[in-house]
KOLDRENLUM-921350 format. One record per residue: x, y, z of N, C-alpha, C in turn; residue in three letters. Coordinates in steps of 0.05 Angstrom, whole numbers, plus 5000, padded with zeros to 4 digits. Layout:
<sites>
XYZXYZXYZALA
...
</sites>
This chain:
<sites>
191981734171191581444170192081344142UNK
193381114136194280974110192380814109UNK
192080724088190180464068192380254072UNK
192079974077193379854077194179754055UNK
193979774033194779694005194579963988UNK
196679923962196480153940197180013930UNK
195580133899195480053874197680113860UNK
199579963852201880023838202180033802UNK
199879873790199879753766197679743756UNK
196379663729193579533718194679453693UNK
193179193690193779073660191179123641UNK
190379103629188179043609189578873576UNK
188078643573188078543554186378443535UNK
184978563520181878413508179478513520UNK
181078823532178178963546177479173533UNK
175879223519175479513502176179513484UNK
178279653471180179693449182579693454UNK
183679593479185579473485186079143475UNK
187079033453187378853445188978623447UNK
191278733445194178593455194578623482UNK
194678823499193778853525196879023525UNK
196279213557196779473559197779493587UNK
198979623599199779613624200079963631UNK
198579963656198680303673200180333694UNK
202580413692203780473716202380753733UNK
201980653755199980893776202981063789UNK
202581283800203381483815202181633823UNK
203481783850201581923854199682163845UNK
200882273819198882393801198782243775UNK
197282113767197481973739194582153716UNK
197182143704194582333678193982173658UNK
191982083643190882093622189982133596UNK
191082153578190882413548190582303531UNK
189382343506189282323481186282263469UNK
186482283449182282463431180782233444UNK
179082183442176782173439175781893432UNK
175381683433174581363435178081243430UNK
180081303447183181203440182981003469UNK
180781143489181080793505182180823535UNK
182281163538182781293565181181193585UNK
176881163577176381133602175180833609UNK
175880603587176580253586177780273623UNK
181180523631181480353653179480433678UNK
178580643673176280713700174080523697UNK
172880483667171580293677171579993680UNK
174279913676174679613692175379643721UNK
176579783736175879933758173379883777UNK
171980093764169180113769167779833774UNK
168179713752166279483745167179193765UNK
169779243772171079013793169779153820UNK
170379423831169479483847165479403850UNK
164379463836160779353831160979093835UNK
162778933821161578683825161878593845UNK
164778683864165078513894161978593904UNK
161078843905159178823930155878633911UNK
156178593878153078543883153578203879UNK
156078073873156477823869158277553896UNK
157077453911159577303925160177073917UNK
158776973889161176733886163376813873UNK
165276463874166876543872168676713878UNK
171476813870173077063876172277253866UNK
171177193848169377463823168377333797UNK
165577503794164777323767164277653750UNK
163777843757163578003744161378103735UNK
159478153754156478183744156378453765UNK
155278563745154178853760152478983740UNK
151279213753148179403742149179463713UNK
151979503707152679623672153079433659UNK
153979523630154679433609158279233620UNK
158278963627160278943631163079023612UNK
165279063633168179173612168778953600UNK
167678693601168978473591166978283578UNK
164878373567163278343550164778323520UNK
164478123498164578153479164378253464UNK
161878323459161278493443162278833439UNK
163578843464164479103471166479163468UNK
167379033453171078973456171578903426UNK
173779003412174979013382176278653386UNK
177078523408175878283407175078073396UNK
172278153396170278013375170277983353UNK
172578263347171778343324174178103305UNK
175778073321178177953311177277543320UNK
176677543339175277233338173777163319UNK
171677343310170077333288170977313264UNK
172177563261171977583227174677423227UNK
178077573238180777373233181077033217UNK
180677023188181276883186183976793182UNK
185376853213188776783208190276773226UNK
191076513236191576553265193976773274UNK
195376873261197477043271195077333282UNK
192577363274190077493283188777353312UNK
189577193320188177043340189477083369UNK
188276983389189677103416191476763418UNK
192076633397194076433402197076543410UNK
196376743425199876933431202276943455UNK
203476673457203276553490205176803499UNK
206677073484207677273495205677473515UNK
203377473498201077653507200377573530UNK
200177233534199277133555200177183578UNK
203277113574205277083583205277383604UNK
204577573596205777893602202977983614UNK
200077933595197778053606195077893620UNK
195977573616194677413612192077323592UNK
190377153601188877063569187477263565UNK
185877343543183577473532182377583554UNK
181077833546178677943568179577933589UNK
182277983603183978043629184078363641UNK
182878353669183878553679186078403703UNK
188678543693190578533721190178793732UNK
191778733763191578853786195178853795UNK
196579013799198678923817198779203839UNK
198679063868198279173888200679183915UNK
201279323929202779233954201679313979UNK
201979194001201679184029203679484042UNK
202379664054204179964061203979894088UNK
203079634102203779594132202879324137UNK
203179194155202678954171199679014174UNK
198378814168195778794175194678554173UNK
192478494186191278224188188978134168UNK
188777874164185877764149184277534164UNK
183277494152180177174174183077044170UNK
182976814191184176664196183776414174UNK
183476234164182876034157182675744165UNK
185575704184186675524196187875584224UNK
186675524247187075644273189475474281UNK
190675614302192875554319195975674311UNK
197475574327199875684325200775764295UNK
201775894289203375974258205776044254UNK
207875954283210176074277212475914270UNK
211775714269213875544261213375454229UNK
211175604215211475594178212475854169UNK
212175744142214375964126211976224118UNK
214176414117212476784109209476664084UNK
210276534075208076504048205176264061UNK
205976014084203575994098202576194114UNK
204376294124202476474148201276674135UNK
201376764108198876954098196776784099UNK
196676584072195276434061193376274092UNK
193976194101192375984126191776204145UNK
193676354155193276574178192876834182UNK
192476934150192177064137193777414153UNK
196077294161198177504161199677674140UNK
199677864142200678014112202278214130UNK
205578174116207578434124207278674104UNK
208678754116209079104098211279004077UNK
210479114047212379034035212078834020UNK
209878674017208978454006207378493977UNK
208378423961207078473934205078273923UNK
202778383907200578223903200178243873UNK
199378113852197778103830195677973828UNK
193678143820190877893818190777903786UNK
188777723773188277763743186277593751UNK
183977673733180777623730180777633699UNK
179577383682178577413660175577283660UNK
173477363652170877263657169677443627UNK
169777283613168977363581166177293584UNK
163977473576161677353578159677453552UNK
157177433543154977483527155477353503UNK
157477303489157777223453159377013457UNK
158076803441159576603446158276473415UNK
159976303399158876313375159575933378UNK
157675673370158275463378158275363395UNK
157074983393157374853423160174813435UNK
162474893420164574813433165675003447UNK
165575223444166475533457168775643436UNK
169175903444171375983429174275873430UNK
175175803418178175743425180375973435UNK
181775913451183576143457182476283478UNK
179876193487178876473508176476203523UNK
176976333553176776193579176576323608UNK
175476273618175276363648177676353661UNK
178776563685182176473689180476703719UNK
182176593736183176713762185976753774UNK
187276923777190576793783190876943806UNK
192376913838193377073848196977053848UNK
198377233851200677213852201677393878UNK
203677203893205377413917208077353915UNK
208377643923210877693915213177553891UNK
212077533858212677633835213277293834UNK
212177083853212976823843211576603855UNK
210476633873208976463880204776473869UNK
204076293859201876313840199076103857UNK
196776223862193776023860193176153845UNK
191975923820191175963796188375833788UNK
186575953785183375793769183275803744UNK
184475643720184775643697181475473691UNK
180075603673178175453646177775173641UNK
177174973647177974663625176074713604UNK
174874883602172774873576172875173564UNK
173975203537173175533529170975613530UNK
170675873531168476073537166375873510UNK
164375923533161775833519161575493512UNK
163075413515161975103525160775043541UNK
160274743546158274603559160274603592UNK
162674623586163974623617165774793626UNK
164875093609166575333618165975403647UNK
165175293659164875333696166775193706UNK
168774963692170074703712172974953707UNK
174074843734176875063742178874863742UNK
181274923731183074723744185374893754UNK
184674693783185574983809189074813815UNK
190875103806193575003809194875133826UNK
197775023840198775353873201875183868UNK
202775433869206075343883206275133904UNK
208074983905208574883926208374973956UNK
209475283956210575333985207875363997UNK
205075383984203275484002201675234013UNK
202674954012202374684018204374654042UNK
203174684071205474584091206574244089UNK
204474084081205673814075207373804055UNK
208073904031210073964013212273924024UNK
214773814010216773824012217674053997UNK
219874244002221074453990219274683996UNK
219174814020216274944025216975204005UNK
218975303993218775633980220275463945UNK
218275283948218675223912216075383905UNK
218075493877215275523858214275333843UNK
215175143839213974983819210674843828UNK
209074913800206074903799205474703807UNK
203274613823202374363831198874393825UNK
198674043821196474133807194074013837UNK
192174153847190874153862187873943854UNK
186874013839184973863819182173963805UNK
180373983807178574163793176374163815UNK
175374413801172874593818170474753801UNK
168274643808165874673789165374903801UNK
164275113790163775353806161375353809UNK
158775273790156375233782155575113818UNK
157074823814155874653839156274633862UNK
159274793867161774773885162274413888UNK
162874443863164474033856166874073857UNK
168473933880171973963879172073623873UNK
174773663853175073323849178073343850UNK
179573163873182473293877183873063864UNK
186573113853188473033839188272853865UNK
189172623846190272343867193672393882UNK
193972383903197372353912197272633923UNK
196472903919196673093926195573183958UNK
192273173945191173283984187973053980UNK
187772984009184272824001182773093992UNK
180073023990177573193978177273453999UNK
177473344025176473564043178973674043UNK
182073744054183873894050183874044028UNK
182873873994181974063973180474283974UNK
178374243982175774363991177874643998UNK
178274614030179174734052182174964035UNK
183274874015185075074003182775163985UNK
182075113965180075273945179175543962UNK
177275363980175775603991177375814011UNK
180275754015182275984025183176174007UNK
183875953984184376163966182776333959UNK
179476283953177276513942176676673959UNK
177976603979177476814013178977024010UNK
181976903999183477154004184477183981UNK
182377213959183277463935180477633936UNK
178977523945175677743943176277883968UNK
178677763999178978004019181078174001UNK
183778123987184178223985183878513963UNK
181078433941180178523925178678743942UNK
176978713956175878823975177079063992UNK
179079044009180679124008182079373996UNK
183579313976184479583952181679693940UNK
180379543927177579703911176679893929UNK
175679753962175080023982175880273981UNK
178480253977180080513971180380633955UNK
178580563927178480843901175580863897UNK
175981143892173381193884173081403865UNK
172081353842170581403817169081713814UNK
168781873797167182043798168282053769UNK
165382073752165082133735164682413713UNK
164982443683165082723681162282763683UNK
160782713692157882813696157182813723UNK
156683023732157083093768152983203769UNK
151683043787148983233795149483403805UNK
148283623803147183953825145983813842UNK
147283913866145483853897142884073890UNK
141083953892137584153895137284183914UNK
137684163934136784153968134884503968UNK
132284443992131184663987131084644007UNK
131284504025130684514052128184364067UNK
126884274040124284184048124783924052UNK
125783734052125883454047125283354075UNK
123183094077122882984108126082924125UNK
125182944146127482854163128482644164UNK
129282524144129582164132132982144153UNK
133782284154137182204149137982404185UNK
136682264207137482444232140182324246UNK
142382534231144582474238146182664248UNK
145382714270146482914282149082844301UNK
150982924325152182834341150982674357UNK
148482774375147082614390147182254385UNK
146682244350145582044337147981924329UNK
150781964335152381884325153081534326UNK
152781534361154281314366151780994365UNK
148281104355147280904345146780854319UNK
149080854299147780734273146580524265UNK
144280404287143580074272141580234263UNK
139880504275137480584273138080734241UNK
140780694221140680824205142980654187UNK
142180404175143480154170144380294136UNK
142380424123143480474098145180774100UNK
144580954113146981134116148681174134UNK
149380854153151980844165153280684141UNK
152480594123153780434102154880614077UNK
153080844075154981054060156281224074UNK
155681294099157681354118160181284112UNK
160580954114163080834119164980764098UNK
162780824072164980794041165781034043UNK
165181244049166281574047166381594014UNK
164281514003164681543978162181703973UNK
163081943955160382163944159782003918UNK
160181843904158681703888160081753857UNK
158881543838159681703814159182013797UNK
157082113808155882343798155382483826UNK
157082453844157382683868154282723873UNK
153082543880150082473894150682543918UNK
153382453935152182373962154582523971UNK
155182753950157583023973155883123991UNK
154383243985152983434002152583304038UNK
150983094030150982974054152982884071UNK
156082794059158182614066159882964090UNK
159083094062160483464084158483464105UNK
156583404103154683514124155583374151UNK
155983134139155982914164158282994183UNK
160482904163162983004177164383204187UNK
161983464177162883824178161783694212UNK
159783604217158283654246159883444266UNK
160483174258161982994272164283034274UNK
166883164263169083104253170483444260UNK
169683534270171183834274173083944291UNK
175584014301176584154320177484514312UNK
177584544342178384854340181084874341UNK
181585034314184685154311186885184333UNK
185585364351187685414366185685414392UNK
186185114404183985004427185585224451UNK
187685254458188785394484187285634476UNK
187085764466184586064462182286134458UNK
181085944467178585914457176286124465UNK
176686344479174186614479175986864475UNK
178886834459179987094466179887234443UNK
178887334444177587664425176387574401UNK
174787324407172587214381174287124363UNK
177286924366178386924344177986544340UNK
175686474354175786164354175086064328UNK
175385864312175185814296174785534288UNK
172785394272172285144268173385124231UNK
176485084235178685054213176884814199UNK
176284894170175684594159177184544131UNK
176984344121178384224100176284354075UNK
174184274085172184294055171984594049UNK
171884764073171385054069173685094056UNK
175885054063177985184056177985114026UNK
178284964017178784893983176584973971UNK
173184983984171585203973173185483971UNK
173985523986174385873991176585873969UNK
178185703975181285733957180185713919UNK
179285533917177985413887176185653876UNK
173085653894171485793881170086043899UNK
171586143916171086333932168886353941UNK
168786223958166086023973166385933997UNK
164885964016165485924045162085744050UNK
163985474067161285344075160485404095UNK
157685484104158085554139155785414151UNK
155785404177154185234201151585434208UNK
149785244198146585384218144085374193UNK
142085364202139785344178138185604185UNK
137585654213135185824219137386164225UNK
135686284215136786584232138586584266UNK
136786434270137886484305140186314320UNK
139586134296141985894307144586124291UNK
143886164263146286324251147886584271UNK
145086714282146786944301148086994320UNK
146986674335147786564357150686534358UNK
151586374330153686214330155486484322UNK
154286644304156486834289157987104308UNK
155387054337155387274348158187214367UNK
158486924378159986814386163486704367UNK
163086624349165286584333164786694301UNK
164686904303164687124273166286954252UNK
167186824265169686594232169586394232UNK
166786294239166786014235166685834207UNK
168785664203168385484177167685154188UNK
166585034187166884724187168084544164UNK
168284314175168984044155171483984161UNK
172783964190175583814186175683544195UNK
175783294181175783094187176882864201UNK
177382844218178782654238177582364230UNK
179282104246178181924248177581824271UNK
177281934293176881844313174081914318UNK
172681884349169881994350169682334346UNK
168382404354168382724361168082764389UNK
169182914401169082924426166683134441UNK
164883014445163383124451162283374469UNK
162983224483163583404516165183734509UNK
167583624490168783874483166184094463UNK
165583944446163984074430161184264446UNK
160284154467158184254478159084474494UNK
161484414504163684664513162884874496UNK
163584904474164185134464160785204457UNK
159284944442157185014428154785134445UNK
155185064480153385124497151384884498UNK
149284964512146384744505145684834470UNK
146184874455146284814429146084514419UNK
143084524409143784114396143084244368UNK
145384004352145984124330144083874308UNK
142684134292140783954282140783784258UNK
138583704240140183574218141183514203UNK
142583414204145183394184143883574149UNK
141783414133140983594120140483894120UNK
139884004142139084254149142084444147UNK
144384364152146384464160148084684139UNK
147484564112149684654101148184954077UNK
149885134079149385404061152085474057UNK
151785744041153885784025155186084024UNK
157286104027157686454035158786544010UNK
157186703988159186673975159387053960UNK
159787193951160687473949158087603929UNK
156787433919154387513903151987573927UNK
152387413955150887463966151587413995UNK
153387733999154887734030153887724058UNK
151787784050150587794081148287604095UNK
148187364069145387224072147186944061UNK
146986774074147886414064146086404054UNK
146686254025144886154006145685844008UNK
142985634006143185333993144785383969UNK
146285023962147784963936146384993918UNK
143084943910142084903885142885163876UNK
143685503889144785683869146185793859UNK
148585583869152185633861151685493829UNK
153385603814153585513787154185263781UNK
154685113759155584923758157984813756UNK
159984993764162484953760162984953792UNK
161284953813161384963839160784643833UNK
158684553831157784243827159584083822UNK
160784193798163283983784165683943806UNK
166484103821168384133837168284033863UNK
165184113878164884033908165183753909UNK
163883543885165583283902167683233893UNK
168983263885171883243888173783333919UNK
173083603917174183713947173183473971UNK
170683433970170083333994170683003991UNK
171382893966171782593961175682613973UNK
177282753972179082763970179282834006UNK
177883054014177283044042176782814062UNK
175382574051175882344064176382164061UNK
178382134038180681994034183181964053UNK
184181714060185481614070188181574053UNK
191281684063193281644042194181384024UNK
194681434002195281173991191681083973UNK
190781183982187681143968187581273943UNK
186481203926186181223896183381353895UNK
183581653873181581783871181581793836UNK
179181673820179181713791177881903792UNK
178482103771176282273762176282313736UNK
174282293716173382373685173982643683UNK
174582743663175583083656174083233681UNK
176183233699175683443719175183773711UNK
176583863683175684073673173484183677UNK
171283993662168884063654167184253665UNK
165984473636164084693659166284883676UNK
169284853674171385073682172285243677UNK
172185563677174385673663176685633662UNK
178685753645180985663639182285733675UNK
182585953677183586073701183285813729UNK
181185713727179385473751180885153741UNK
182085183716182485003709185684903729UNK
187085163717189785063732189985113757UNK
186885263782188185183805185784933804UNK
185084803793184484493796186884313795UNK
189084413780191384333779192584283798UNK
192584573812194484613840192884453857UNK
189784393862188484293881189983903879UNK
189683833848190383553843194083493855UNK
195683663847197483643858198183753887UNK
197683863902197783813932196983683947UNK
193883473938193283193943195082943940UNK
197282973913198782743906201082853926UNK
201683023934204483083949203782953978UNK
200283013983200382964014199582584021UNK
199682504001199882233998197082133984UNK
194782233973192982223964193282093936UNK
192981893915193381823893191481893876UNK
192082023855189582103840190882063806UNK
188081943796189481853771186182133753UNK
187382163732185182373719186282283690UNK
182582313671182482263638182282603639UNK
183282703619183482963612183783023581UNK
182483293579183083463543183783593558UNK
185283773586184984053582188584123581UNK
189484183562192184203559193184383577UNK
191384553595192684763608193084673633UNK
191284433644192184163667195384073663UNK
195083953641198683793630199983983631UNK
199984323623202284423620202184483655UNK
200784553668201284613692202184483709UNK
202584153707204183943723206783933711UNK
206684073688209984013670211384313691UNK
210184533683211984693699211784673729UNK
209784553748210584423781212284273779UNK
213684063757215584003759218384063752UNK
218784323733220184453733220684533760UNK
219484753772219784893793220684753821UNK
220284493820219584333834217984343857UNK
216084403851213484373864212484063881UNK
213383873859213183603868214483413846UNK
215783133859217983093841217082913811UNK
218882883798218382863768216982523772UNK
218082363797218082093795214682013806UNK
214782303821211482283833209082263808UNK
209382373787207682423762208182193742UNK
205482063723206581993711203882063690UNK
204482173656202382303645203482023613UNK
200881923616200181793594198281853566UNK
199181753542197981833526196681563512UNK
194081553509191681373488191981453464UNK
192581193444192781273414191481043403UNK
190480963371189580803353191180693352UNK
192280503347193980413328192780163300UNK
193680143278192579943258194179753260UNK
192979543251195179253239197279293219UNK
199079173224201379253199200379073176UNK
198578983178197478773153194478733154UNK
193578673119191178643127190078303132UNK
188478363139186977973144184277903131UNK
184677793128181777623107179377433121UNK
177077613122175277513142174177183132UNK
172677083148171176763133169276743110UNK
168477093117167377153084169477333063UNK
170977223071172577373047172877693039UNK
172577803070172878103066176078153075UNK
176378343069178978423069179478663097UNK
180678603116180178883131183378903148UNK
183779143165185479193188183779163206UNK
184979103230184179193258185979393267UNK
184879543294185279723300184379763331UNK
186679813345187779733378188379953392UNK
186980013413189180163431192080153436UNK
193380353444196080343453196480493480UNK
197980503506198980693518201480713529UNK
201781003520205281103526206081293543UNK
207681203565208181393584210081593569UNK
209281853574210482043571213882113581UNK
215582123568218182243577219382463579UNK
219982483598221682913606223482933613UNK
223683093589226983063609227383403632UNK
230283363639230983513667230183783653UNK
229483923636227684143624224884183614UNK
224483943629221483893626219483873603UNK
220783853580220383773554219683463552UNK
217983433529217583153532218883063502UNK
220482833508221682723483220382613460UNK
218182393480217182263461213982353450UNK
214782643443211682753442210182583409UNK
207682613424206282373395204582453387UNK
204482443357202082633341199782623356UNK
198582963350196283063363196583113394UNK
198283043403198383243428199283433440UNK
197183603448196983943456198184093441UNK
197784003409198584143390195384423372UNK
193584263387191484443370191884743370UNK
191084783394191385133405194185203389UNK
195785143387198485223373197485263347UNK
196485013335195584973297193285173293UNK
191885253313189985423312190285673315UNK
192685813335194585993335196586123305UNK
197185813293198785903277196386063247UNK
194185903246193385883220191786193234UNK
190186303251189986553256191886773255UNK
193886723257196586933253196687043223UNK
196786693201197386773179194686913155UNK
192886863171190487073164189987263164UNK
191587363187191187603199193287833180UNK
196187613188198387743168198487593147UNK
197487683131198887383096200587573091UNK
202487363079205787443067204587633049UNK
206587843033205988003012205587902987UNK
204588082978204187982940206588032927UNK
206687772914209687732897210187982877UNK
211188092877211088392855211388322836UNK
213288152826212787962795209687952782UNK
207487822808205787822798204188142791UNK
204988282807202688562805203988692768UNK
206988532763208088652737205888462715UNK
</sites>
């Protein structure tokens, strides 16, 4: 099954230490690289933080409020640092190129496309076939395959210095389809004034069926929109108040569906993963068995993590997400054989990349008797293969007998060679089992075209675990899975350089970026008369050529182990003593 949108792009401008602003081309394996505060994980967490705010904020298209430290906070951002101190406007975001390319200050872009025909809320009922491709999204909210999107959100918030606001920096909403047609929520007041809430809401012509010239681009100005009050005051000659109304609120419909939408589809995991503790003792809070499948009202907060299939930022909610789907979601390998010489088998996704990764087998049963029962009957049983359809029940009771399978908590142990003859719970796999299991299982119910971030997937790995983490990340991007990863572990990068040698998967599929500092070519003179540089992110896609070398290699990368190699060599061997000197 496909996601109906993928992420093709991201902008950042004025977010982090991204200053001038930055652009990420996505593929299906996108890497990450370079030391240490250069600004790698700024794009996970504008990401993150767009994703948080759709679910805890509904005005507006987005205002940007969620549980963290916002990405577009002032104070957080080198930014400030240059609104503040810059006494000089060639220091100022007066940069209509910057604008022009990333949009204003404190911008996250988005550029997205449609991978099939699919539908949105209607807006405006009745017939739609006699307007043009660009109403029938907008009013009827039809979307073809093939249809390209840009959103950009700027929502600068906490520091604001003055009753008049900052100059140069403003609230902005823009959507764009297909690379020319524009609804736009520009600022009338800079950040931190008395009327940084009033919008002045502007759209191409073509998305106006009363318009003359229905596929002009040229901007029309709609009229303003208080967000505070929901105050629309429409341009005279254009639309009355209520037609105003009635586009505004289409437009904020369909950038928060379509925000909604793509965000659904990535999900986050951070480099800090919890140990599942499960002891077995925990009340029966979570009775999700087959039986229980088809009533989730009786279980409103874990049909809701059910349905994100998301194990969380710190892989909280793997354990449970395998459990669910190891018991709902299973078929047998080879259904035409199913009692002939004990070779039946419940093929799963999660076992297998346990077994493959960290030689680990998940298996079905909590009590002794359910275990002997089942083992006595199918000696090779693995679970976890995930379908999207129901589970078929009737089949399952086939094989399972009067067997009711109990709960979901109860289900899951661990086969692993330290201890062959007895399943052990997760709390006593190491932690390099932890770091790994959500991943396997986040990627397990992922849908193609879906975007998976992960923070140094390394971590807690031996070197050996490291590159088939490698192999695990790249047979996910081959089978259509998108996965973008922040990384130190050089033995990751060299291992996608030679799958592309070999051709394992193609060069156009990968794309490995590098985070660097960069300084001002000049210095600037603050309002107190200090003298300083600033100092900006940069990012550079990496180039290879047909030998898999990279051209544009840039100081400090995956050069340590080499510089550390070399200077141990010459320790070991120092050149000889000059004989001149021993004379």
């Amino acid at each position: 099954m496909n996601a109906n949108l993928i992420l093709r792009a991201m902008t950042l401008r004025g977010i982090g230490s991204y200053l001038h602003g930055s652009r990420l081309e996505f593929r299906p394996l996108t890497i990450l690289c370079g030391t240490n505060g250069s600004g790698k994980s700024s794009w996970f967490n504008a990401l993150n933080s767009l994703k948080d705010s759709l679910k805890r904020d509904p005005a507006f298209p987005m205002t940007c409020q969620n549980n963290m430290v916002s990405v577009q906070e002032l104070d957080n951002t080198n930014s400030a640092v240059v609104l503040l101190e810059a006494n000089d406007s060639s220091a100022s975001f007066f940069d209509k190129l910057y604008e022009d390319e990333f949009g204003p200050p404190c911008t996250i872009g988005l550029q997205f496309e449609a991978t099939t025909d699919f539908a949105l809320q209607k807006v405006v009922q009745g017939d739609a076939t006699n307007v043009a491709k660009l109403q029938d999204f907008f009013w009827q909210g039809k979307c073809n395959q093939g249809t390209t999107f840009r959103v950009r959100i700027a929502h600068p918030s906490h520091w604001a210095e003055g009753d008049g606001g900052i100059p140069g920096l403003w609230h902005f909403v823009e959507l764009q389809i297909d690379d020319q047609f524009i609804v736009r929520f520009k600022g009338r007041g800079f950040f931190g004034a008395s009327e940084d809430d009033l919008y002045l809401v502007e759209c191409s012509a073509g998305f106006l069926p009363q318009m003359s010239g229905v596929d002009s681009e040229n901007l029309i100005e709609i009229g303003t929109y208080r967000q505070s009050s929901d105050e629309v005051r429409p341009t005279a000659g254009i639309l009355d108040e209520e037609d105003a109304r009635l586009f505004i609120n289409a437009a904020c419909l369909r950038i928060r569906e379509l925000l909604k939408m793509l965000l659904d589809g990535m999900f986050y995991i951070s480099a800090i993963r919890k140990p599942y503790l499960h002891s077995g003792s925990e009340p029966d809070a979570l009775q999700l068995s087959i039986s229980e499948y088809e009533d989730k009202e009786k279980f409103s907060e874990e049909s809701a993590l059910i349905d994100s299939r998301n194990v969380g930022s710190e892989g909280q909610n793997a354990w449970f997400l395998e459990s669910y789907f190891a018991l709902n979601h299973m078929r047998v390998t080879d259904p035409t054989r199913p009692w002939m010489m004990g070779t039946i088998r419940f093929e799963g996704y999660i076992s297998r990349w346990t077994e493959t990764l960290l030689n680990t087998n998940v298996v079905l049963g909590e009590d002794d008797v359910v275990e002997k029962e089942l083992s006595d009957r199918y000696p090779a049983i693995q679970t976890g293969f995930l379908k999207q359809e129901k589970p078929d029940l009737d089949q399952l009771k086939r094989y399972y007998g009067d067997y009711s399978v109990p709960n979901a908590w109860d289900e899951g142990k661990l086969l692993h060679p330290c201890f062959p003859t007895q399943p052990q719970i997760p709390r006593l796999m190491s932690s390099g089992f932890h770091q790994l299991f959500p991943l396997i299982v986040q990627a397990g119910l992922m849908r193609r075209f879906e975007l998976m971030a992960v923070e140094n997937p390394e971590v807690h790995l031996h070197p050996g675990l490291q590159l088939r983490i490698a192999n695990f990340l790249i047979e996910h991007a081959k089978a259509g899975k998108w996965i973008i990863i922040e990384t130190h572990s050089d033995l990751i990068i060299r291992r996608v350089l030679r799958a592309i040698l070999e051709e394992q998967i193609g060069q156009a599929e990968v794309q490995i970026c590098f985070a660097d500092i960069e300084k001002s070519e000049k210095q600037y003179q603050s309002f107190h008369k200090r003298v300083f540089f600033y100092h900006y992110s940069t990012l550079t896609p990496m180039e290879i050529d047909e030998q898999g070398r990279i051209k544009n290699w840039p100081r400090g990368f995956l050069d340590d182990d080499v510089k550390e190699s070399q200077r141990l060599m010459e320790i070991m061997y120092p050149p000889p003593p000059d004989d001149r000197e021993e004379e």
